[in-house]
ZAZA-18587 format. One record per residue: x, y, z of N, C-alpha, C, O in turn; residue in one letter; residue number from 1. Coordinates in steps of 0.2 Angstrom, whole numbers, padded with zeros to 4 digits. Each point is the difference from the previous one (the first is absolute). Example, Ala and Ser with C-alpha at 12.3 -4.5 7.8 and 13.67 -1.06 7.14 Angstrom:
BEGIN
[[0066 -0028 0039] [-0004 0006 0000] [0004 0006 0000] [0005 -0001 0003] 'A' 1],
[[-0007 0006 -0007] [0004 0006 0001] [-0004 0005 0003] [0003 0006 0001] 'S' 2],
END
This chain:
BEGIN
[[0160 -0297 -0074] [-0007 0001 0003] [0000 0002 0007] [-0004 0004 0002] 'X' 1],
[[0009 -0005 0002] [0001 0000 0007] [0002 0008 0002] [-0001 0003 0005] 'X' 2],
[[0005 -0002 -0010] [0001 0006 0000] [-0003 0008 -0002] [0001 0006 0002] 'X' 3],
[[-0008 -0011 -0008] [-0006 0007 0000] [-0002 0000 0005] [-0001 0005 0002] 'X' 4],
[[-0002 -0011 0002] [-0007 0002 0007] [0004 0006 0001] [-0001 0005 -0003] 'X' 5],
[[0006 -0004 0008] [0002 0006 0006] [0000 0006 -0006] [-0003 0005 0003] 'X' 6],
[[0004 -0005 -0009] [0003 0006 -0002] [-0010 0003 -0002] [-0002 0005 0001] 'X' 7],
[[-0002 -0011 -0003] [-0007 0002 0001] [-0002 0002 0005] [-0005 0004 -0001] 'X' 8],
[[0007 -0006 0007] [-0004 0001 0007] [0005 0008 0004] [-0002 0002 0005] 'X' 9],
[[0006 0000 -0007] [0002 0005 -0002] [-0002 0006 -0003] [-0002 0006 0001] 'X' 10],
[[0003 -0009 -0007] [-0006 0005 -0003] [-0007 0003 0001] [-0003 0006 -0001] 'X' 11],
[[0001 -0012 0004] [-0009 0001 0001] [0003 0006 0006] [0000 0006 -0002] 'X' 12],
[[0001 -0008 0008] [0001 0002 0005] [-0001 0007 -0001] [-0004 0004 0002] 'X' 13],
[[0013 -0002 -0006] [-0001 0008 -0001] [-0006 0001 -0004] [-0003 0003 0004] 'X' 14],
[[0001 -0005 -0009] [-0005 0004 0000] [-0008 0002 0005] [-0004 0004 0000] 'X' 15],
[[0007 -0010 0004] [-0008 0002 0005] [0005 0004 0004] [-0004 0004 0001] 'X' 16],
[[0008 -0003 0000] [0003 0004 0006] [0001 0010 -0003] [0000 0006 0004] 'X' 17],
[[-0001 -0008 -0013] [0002 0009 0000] [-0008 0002 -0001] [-0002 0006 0001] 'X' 18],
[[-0002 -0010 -0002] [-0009 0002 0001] [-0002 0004 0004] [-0001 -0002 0006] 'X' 19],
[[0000 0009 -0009] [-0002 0004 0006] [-0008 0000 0000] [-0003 -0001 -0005] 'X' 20],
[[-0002 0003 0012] [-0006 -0002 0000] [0000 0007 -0002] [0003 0005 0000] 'X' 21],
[[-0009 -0007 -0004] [-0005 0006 -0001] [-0006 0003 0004] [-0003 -0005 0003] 'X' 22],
[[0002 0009 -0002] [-0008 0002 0004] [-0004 0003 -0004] [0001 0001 -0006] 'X' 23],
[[-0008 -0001 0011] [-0005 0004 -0002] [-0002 0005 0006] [0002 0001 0005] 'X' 24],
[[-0006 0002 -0008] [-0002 0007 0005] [-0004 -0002 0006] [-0003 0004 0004] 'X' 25],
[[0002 -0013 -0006] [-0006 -0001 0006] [0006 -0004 0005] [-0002 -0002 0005] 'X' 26],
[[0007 0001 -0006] [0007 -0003 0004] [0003 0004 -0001] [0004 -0003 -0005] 'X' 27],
[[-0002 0010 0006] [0007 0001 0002] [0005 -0002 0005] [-0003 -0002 0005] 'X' 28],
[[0009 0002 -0005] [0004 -0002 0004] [0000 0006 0007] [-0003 0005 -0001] 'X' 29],
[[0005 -0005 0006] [-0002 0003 0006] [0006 0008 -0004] [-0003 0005 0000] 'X' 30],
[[0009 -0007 -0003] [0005 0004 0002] [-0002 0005 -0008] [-0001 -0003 -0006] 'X' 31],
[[0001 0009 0005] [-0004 0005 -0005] [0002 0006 0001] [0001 0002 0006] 'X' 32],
[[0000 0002 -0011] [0003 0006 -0001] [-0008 0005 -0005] [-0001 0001 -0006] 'X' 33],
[[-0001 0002 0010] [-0006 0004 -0003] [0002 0007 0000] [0002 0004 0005] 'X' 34],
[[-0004 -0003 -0013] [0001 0008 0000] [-0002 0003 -0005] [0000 -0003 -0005] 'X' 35],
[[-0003 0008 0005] [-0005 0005 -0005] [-0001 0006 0002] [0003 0003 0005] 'X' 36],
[[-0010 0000 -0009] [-0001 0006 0002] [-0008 0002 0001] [-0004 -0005 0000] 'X' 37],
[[0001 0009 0001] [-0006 0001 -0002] [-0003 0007 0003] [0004 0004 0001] 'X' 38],
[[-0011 -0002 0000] [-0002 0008 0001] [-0002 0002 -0008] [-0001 -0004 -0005] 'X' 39],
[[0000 0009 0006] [0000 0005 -0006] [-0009 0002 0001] [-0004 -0001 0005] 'X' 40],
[[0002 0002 -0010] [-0009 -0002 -0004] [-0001 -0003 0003] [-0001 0001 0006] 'X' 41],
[[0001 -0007 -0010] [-0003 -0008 0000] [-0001 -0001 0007] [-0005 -0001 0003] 'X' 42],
[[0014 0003 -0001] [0001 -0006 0009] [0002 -0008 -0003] [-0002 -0005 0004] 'X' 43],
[[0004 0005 -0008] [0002 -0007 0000] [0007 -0002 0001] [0004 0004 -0001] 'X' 44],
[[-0002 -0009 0004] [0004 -0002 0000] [0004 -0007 -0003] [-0001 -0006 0000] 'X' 45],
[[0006 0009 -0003] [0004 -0006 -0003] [0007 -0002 0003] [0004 0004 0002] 'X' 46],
[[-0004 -0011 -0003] [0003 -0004 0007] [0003 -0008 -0005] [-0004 -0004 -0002] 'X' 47],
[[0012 0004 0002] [0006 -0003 0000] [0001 -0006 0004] [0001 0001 0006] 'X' 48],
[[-0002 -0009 -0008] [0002 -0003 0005] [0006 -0004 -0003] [0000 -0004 -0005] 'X' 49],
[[0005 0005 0009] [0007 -0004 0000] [0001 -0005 0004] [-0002 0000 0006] 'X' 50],
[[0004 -0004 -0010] [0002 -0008 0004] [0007 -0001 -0002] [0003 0001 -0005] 'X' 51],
[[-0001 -0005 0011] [0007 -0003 -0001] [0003 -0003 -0003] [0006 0000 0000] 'X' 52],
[[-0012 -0004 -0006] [0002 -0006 -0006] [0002 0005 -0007] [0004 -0002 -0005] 'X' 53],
[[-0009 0010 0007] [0001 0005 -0005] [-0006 -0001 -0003] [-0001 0003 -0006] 'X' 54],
[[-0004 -0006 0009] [-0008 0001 -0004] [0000 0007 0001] [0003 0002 0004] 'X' 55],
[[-0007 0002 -0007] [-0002 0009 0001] [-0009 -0001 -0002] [-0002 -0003 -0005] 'X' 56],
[[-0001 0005 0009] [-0008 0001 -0002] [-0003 0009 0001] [0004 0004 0003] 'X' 57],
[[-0008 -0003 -0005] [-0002 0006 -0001] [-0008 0001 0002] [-0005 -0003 -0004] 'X' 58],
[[0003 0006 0008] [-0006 0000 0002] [-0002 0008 0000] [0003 0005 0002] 'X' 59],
[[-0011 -0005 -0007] [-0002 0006 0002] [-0005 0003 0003] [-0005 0000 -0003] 'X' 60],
[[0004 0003 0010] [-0007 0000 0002] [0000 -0005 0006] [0000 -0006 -0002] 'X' 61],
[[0000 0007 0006] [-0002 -0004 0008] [0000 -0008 -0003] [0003 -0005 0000] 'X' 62],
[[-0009 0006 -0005] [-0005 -0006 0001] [0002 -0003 -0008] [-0002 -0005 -0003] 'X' 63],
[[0006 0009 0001] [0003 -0002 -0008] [0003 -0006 -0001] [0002 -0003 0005] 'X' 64],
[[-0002 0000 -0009] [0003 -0006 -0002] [0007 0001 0000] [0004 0005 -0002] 'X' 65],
[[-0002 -0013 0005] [0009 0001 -0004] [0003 -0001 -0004] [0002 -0006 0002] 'X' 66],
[[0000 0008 -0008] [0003 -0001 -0005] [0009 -0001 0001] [0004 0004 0003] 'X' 67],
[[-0003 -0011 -0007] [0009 0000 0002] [0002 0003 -0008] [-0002 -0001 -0006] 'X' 68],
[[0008 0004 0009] [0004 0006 -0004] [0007 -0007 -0002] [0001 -0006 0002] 'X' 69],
[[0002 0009 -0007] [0006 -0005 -0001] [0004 0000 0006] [0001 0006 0003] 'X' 70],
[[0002 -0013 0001] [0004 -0001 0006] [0007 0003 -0003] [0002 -0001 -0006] 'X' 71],
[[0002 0004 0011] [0007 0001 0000] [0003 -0007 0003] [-0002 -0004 0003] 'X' 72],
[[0008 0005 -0005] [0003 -0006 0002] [0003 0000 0009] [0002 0004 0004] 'X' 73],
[[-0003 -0010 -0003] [0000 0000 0009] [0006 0002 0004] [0000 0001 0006] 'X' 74],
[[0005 0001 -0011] [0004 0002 0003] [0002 0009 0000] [0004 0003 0003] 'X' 75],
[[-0009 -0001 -0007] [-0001 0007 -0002] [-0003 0001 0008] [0001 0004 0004] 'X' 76],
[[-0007 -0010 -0003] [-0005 0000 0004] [0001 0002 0009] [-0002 0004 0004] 'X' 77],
[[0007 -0009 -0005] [0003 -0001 0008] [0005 0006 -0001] [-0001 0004 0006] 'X' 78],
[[0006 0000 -0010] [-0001 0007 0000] [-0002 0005 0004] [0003 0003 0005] 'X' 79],
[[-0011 -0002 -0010] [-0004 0004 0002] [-0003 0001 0008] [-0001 0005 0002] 'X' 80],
[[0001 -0015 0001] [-0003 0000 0006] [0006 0002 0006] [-0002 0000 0006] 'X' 81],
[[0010 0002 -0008] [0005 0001 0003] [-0001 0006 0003] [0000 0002 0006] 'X' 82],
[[-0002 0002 -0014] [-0001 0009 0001] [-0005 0001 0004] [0001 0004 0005] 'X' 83],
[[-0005 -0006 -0006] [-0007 0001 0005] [0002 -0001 0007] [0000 0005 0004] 'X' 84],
[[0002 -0011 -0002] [0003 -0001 0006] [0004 0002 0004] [0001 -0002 0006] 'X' 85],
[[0003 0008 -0010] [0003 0003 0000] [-0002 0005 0004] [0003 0001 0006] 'X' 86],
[[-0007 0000 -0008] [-0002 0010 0002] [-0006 -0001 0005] [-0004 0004 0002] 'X' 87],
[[0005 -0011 0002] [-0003 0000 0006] [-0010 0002 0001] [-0004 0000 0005] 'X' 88],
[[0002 0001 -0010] [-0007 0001 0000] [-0003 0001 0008] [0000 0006 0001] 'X' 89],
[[-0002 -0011 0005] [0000 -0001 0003] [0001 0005 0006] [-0003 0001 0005] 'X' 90],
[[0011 0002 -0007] [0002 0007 0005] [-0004 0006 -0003] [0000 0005 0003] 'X' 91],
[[-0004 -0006 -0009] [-0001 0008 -0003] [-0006 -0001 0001] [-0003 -0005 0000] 'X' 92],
[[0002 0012 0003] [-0007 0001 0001] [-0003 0008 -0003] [-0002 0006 0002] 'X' 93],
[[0003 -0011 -0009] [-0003 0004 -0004] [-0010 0000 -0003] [-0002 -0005 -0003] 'X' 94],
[[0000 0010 0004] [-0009 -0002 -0004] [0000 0008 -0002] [-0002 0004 0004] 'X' 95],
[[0003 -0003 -0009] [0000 0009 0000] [-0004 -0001 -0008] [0004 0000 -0004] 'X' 96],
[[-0009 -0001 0002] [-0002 -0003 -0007] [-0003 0009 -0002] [0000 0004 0004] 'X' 97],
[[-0001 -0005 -0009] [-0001 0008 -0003] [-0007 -0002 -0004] [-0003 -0005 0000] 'X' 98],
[[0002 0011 -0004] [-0004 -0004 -0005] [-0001 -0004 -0006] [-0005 -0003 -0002] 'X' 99],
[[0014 0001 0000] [0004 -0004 -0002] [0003 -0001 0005] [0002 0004 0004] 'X' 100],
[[-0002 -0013 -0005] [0005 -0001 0005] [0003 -0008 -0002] [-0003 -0003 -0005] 'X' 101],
[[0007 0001 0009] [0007 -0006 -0002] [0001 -0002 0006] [0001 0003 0006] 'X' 102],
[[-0002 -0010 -0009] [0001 -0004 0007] [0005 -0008 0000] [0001 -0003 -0005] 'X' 103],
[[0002 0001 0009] [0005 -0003 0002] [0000 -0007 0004] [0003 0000 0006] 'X' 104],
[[-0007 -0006 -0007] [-0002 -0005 0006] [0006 -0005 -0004] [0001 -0002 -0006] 'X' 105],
[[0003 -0001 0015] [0001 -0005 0000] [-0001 -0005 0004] [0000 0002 0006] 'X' 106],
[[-0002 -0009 -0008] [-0005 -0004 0005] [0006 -0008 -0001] [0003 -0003 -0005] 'X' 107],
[[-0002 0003 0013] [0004 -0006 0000] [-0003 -0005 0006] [-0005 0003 0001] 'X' 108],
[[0006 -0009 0002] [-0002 -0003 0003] [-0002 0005 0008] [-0005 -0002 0003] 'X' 109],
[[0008 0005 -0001] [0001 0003 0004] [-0005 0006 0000] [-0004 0000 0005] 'X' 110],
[[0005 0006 -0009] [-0003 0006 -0001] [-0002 0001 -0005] [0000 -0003 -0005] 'X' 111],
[[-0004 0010 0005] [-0005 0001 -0007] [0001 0008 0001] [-0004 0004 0002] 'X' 112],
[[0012 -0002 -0005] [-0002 0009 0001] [-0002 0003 -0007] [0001 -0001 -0006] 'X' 113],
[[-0002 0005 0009] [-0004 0005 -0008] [0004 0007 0002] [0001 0002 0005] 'X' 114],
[[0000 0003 -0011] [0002 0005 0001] [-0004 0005 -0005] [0001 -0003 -0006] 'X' 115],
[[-0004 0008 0006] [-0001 0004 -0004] [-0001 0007 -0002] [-0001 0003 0005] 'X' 116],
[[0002 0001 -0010] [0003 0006 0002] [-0005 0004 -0008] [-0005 -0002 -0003] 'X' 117],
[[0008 0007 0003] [-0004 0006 -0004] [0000 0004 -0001] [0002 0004 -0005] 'X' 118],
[[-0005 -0002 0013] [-0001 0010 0001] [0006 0003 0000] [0005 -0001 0003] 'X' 119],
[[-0007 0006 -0008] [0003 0006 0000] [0006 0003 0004] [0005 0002 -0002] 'X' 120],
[[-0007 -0003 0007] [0004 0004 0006] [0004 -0008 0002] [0004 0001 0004] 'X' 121],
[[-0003 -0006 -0006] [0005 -0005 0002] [0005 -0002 -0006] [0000 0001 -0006] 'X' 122],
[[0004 -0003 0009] [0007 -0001 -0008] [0004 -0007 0007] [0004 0001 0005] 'X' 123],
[[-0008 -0008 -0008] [0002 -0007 0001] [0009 -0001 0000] [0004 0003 -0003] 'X' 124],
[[-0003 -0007 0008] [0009 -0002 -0001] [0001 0000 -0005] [-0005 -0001 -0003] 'X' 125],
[[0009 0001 -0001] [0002 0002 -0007] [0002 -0010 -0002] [-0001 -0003 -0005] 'X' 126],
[[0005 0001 0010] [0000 -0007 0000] [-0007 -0003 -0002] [0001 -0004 -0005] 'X' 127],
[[-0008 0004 0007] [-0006 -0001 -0002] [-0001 0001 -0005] [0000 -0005 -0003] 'X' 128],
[[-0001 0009 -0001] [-0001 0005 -0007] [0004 -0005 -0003] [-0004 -0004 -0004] 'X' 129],
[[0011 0002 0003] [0003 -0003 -0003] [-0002 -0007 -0002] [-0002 -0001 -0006] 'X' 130],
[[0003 -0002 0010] [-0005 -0007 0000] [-0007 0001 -0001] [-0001 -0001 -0006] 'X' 131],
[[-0002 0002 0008] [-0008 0003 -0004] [0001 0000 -0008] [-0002 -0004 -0004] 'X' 132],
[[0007 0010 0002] [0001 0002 -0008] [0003 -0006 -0003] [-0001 -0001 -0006] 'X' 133],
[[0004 -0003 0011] [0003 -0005 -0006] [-0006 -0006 0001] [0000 -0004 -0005] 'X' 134],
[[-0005 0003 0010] [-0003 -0006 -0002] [-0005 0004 -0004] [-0002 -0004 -0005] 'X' 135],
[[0000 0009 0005] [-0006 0002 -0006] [0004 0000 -0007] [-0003 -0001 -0005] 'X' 136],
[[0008 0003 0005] [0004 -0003 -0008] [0000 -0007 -0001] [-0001 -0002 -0006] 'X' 137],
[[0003 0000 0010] [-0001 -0009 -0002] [-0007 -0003 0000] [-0002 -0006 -0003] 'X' 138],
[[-0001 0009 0005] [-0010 -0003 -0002] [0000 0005 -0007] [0001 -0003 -0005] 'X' 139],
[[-0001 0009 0005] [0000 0003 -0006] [0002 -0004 -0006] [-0004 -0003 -0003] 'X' 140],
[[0011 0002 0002] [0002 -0005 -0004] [-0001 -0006 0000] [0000 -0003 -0006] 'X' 141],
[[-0004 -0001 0012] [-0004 -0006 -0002] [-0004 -0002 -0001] [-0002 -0005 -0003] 'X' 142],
[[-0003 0011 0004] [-0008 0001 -0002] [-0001 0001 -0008] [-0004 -0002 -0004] 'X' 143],
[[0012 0006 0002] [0000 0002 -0009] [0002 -0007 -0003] [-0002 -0001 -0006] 'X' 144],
[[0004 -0004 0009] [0006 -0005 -0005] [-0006 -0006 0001] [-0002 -0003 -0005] 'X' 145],
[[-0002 0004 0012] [-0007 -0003 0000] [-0002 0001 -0006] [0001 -0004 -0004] 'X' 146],
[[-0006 0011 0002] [-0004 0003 -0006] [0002 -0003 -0004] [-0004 -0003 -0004] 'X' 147],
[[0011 0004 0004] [0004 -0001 -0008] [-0002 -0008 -0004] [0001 -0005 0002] 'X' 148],
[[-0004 0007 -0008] [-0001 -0006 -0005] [0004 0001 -0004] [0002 0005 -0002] 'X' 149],
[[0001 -0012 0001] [0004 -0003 -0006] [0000 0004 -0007] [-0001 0005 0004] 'X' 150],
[[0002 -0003 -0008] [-0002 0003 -0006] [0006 -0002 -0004] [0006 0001 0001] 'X' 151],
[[-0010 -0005 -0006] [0005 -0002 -0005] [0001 0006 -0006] [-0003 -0001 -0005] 'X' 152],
[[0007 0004 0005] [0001 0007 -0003] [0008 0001 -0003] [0005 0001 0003] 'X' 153],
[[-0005 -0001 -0008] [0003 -0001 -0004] [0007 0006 0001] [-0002 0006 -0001] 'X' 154],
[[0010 -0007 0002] [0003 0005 0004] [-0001 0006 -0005] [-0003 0000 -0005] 'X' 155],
[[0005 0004 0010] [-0001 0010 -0007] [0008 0000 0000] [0005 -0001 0004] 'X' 156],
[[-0007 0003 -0012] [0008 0001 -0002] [0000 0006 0004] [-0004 0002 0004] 'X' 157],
[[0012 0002 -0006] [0004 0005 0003] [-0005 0006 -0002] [-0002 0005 0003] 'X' 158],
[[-0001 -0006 -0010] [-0003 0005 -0001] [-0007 0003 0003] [-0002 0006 -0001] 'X' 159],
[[0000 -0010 0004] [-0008 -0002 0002] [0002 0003 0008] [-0005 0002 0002] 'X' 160],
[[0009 -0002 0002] [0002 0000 0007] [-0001 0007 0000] [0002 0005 -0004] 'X' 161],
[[-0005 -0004 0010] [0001 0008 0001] [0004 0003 0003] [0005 -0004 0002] 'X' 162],
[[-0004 0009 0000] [0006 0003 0002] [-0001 -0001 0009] [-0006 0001 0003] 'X' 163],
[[0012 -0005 0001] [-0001 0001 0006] [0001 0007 0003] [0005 0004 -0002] 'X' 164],
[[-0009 -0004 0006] [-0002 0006 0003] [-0001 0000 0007] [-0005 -0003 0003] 'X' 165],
[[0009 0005 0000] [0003 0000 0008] [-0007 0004 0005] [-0002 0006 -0002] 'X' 166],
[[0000 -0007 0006] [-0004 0003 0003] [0003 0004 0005] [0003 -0003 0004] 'X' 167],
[[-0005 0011 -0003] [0003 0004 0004] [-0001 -0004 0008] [-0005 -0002 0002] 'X' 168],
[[0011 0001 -0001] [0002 -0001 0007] [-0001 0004 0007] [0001 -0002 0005] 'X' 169],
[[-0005 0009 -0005] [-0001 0002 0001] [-0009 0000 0002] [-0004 0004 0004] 'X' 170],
[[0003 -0007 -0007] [-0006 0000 -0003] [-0002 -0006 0006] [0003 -0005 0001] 'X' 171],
[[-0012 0008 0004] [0000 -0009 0004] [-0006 -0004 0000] [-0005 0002 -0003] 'X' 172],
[[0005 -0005 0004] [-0004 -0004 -0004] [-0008 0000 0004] [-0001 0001 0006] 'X' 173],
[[-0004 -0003 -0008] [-0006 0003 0004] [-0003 -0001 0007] [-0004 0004 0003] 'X' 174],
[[0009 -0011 -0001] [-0002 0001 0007] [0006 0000 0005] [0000 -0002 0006] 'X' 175],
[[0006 0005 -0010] [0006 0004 0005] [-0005 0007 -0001] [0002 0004 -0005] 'X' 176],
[[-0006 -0003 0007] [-0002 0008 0001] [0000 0003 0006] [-0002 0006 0000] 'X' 177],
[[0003 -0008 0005] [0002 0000 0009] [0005 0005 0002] [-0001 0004 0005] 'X' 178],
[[0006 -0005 -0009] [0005 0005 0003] [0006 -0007 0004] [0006 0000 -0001] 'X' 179],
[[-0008 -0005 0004] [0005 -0004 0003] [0003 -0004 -0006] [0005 -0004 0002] 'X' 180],
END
């Protein structure tokens, strides 16, 4: 008996210890990686909030609600905020927005820089574009696995499968239409 207490009080421990907090949009944590796009018609803007734990929220419209997208996992997360940190935000002084345009905030206890770009006549560090493109593929991908419903669907034979079909490579996709 003497020997379950520690190995229980151990266990509890780690468990309270691997528990990561969760937030809401009305607490977020000070340290955030914001990023999206907006212009066109409408003028709306849609807007990415990354956190360190790996929550992803998705807001559309100044005044929009925030919806949580599926979290990546925290070490994907701490990643993501390396890249960001990387490219110095802070030094760049960029505001060049077009009528599409894309924008880049990082907010830490210290600073809150924003970078945004667009027009025509500008072509952003290529370093920027990169991390830009891959955090909108990772919301991209989280926003679908969000949608995505269970479907109890019974497998398709070999017969039933359609032919994989490669999509030209060449080919870009609607909102690489910039040229950068």
């Amino acid at each position: 008996m003497k020997k379950i207490i520690p190995v229980l009080a151990m266990l509890t421990l780690s468990l309270l210890a691997c528990k990561t907090t969760k937030y809401t949009p009305e607490k977020f944590p000070v340290r955030q990686i914001v990023f999206g796009d907006g212009g066109g018609f409408a003028g709306i803007e849609t807007a990415y909030t990354l956190l360190e734990n790996g929550q992803l929220f998705k807001q559309v419209g100044v005044e929009g609600a925030y919806v949580e997208l599926k979290a990546i996992k925290s070490k994907q997360a701490k990643e993501l905020f390396d890249k960001v940190n990387s490219l110095q935000l802070f030094k760049l002084d960029i505001d060049k927005p077009g009528n599409m345009y894309y924008f880049l905030r990082q907010v830490t206890d210290h600073l809150d820089s924003r970078v945004t770009w667009g027009a025509g006549d500008y072509m952003p560090p290529q370093s920027l574009v990169n991390v830009y493109r891959e955090l909108k593929s990772i919301a991209k991908a989280q926003q679908e696995a969000a949608e995505a419903k269970p479907t109890k669907q019974k497998p398709k034979s070999d017969k039933d499968k359609k032919p994989d079909t490669k999509k030209d490579e060449t080919t870009k996709s609607k909102e690489d239409n910039t040229g950068w």
